[in-house]
C-alpha positions as CSV (number, residue, x, y, z in Angstrom):
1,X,-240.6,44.3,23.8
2,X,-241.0,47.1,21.3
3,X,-239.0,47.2,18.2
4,X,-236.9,49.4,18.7
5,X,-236.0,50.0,22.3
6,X,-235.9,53.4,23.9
7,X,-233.7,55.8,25.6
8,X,-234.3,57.1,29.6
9,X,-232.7,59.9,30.8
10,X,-233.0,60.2,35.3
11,X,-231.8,63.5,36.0
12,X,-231.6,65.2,39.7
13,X,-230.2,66.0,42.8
14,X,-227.4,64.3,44.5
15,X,-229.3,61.3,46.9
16,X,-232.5,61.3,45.0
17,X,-232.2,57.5,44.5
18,X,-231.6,58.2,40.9
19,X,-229.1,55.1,40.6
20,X,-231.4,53.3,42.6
21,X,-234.5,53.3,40.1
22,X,-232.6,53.5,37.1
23,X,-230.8,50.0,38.0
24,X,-234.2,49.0,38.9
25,X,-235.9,50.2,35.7
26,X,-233.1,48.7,33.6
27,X,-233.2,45.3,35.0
28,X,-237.2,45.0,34.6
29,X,-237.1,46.3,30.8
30,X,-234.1,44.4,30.2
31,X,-232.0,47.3,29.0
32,X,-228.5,48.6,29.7
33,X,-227.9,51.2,33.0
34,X,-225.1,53.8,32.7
35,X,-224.5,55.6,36.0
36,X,-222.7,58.8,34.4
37,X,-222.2,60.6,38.0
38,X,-219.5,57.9,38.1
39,X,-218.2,58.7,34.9
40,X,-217.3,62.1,36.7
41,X,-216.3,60.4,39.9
42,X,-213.9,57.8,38.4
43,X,-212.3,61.0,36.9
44,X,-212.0,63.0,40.2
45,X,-210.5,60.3,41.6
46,X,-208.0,60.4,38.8
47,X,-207.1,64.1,39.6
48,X,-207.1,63.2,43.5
49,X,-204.0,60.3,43.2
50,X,-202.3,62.8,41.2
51,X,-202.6,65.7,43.4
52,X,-204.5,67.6,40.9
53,X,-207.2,68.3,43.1
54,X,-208.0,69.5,47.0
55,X,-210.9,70.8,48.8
56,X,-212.2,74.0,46.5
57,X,-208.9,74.1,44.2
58,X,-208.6,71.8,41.2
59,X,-205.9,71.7,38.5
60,X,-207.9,72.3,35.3
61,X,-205.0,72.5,32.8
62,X,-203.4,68.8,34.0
63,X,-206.8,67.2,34.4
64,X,-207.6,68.4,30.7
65,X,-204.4,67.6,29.8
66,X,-204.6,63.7,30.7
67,X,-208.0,62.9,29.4
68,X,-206.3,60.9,26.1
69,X,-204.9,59.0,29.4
70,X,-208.6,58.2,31.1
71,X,-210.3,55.2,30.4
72,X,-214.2,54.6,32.3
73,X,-215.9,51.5,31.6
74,X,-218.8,49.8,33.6
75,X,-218.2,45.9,33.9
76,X,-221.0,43.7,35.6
77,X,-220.4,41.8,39.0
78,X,-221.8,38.5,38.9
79,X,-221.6,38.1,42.8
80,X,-223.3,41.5,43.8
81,X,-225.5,42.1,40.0
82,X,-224.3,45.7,39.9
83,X,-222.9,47.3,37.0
84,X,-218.9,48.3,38.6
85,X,-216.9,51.3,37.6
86,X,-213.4,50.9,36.3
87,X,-210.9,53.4,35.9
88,X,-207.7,52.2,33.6
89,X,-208.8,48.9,34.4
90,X,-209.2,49.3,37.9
91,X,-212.2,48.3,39.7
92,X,-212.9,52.2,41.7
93,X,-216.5,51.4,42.4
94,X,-216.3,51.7,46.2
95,X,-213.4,54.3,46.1
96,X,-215.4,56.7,44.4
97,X,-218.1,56.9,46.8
98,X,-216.2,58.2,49.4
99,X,-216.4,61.9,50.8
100,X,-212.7,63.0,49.2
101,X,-214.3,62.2,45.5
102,X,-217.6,63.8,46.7
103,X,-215.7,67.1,47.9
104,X,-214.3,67.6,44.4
105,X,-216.2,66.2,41.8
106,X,-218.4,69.1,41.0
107,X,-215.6,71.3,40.4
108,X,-214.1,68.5,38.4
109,X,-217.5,68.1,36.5
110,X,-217.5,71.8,35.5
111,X,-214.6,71.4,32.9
112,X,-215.9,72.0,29.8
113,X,-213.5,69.8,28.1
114,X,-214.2,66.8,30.7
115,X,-217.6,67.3,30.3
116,X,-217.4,66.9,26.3
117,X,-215.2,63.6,26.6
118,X,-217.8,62.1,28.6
119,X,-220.7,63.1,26.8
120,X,-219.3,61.7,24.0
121,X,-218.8,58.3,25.5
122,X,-222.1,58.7,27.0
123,X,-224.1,59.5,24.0
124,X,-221.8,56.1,22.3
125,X,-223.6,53.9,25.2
126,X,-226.6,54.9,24.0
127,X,-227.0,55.2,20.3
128,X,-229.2,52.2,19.6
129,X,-231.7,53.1,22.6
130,X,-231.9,50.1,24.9
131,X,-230.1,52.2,27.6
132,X,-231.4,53.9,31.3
133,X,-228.6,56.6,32.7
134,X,-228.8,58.9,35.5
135,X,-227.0,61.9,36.1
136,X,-227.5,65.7,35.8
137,X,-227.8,66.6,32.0
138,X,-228.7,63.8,30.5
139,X,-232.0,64.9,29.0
140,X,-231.0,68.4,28.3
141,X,-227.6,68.0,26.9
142,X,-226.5,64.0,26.6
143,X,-229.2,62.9,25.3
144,X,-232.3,65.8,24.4
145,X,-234.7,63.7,22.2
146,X,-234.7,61.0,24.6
147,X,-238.2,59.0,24.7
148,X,-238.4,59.4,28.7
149,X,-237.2,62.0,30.9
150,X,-237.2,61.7,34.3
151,X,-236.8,64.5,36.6
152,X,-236.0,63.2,40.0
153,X,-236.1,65.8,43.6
154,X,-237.0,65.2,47.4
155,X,-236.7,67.1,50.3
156,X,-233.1,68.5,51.1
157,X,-233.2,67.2,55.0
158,X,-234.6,63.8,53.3
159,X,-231.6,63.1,50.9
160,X,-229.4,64.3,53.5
161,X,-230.5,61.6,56.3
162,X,-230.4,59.1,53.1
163,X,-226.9,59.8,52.0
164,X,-225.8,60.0,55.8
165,X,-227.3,56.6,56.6
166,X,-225.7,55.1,53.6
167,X,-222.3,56.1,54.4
168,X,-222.5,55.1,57.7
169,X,-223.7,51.7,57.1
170,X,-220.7,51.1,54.7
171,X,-218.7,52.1,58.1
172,X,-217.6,55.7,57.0
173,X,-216.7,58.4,59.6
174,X,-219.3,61.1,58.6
175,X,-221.9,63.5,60.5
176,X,-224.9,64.6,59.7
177,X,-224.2,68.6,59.4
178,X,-221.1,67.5,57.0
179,X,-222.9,65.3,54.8
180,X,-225.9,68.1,54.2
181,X,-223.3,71.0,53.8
182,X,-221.7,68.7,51.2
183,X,-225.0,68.2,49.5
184,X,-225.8,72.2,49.7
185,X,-222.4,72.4,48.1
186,X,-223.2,70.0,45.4
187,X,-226.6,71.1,44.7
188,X,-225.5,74.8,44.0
189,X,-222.7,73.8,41.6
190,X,-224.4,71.5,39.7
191,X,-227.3,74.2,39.2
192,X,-225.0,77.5,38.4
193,X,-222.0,75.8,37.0
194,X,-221.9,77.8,33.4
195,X,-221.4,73.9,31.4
196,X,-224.7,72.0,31.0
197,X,-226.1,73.0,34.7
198,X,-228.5,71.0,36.3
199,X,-232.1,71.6,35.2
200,X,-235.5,69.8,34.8
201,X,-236.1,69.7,31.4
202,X,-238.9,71.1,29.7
203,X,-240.3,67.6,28.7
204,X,-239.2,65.8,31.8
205,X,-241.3,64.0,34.5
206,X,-240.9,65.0,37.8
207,X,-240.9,62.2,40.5
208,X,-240.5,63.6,43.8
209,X,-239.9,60.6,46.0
210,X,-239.6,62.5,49.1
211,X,-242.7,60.5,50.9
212,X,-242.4,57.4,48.2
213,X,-241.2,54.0,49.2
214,X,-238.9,52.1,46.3
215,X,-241.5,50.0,45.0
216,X,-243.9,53.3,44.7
217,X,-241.5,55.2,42.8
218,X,-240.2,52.1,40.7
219,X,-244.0,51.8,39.8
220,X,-245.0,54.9,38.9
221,X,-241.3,55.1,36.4
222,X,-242.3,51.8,34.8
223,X,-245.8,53.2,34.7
224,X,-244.1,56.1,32.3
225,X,-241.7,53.9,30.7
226,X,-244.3,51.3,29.6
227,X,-246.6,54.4,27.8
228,X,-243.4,55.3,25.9
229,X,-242.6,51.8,24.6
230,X,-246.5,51.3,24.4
231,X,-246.3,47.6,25.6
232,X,-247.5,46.0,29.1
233,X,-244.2,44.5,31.3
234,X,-245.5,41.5,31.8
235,X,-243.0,41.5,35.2
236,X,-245.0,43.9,36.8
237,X,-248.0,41.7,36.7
238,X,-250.3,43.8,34.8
């Protein structure tokens, strides 16, 4: 392990796999994983029970205005080895996968003022390196001298089947044509929303895992990781 570990930022579009291969990388260099696009969730969930959000229309001023009240934490799960999200103590992690948190959350992510609360827990996560997180602006605004950047696409009918075939195997009531509106949706917030938009950035590596299988692409990002840290993962078998 190098002596000092180092930071990776996975950016991208919604259903890229970005949680996917940043759990992955985490677990194989031994670091910490922060999934941030919960961070957001967990909040949009927060506005949802309070009636502070619906559809299009979100309550800025009383989202803004409970933030001091907000508390995100990941805790591990020994049973399933995933990294859960807690809201106020509350384990949320399947809650805030749903399609009622993915119908608001990018207008709840647009906030600037939710946006700097979690960037500032975020960048706390990370300040002694050691850490993989996926989201949308981590290496342009979270965490911009990061030693990786990842820059994570596929093709829009691609993630759309992915994301559909995910909820309906956890046993949600979905269809294809809402799930890849949904994703349009998401994709053109995240890209013209005025606060940190979504956007490669300039020193990023682009995986496009359209045609990739998850071992390829896991390979190829610990290919990337392992020049940064300039050591050979002896998991990997090399």
């Amino acid at each position: 392990m190098a002596e000092r570990p180092i930071t990776i930022a996975i950016d991208g579009y919604s259903s890229c796999g970005k949680s996917t291969i940043a759990k992955a990388m985490a677990a194989k260099l031994g670091y910490a994983y922060v999934d941030s696009g919960a961070m957001y969730r967990a909040v949009a969930l927060y506005a949802l029970r309070n009636g502070w959000a619906d559809g299009d229309t979100v309550n800025g001023p009383a989202i803004i205005a409970s933030l001091n009240s907000i508390d995100v934490h990941f805790r591990p799960d020994r049973a399933t080895g995933r990294a859960d999200t807690y809201l106020n103590g509350e384990n949320v992690e399947d809650e805030i996968r749903s399609m009622a948190v993915s119908s608001v959350v990018s207008h709840v992510s647009v906030i600037r003022e939710v946006r700097a609360k979690l960037r500032a827990m975020q960048q706390q996560m990370g300040l002694r390196g050691g850490v993989v997180m996926d989201g949308r602006d981590i290496g342009t605004a979270v965490f911009p001298h990061a030693e990786l950047k990842i820059f994570m696409t596929a093709d829009p009918e691609i993630r759309a089947q992915r994301r559909f075939d995910e909820l309906r195997a956890q046993g949600r009531d979905v269809t294809f044509e809402s799930v890849r509106t949904n994703l349009a949706e998401r994709d053109h917030e995240d890209t013209h929303r005025a606060e940190d938009p979504l956007r490669q950035a300039d020193d990023a590596l682009v995986l496009d895992n359209s045609h990739l299988t998850p071992h390829g692409q896991l390979a190829l990002a610990l290919q990337w990781a392992e020049q940064r840290i300039g050591m050979r993962n002896p998991k990997m078998g090399n």
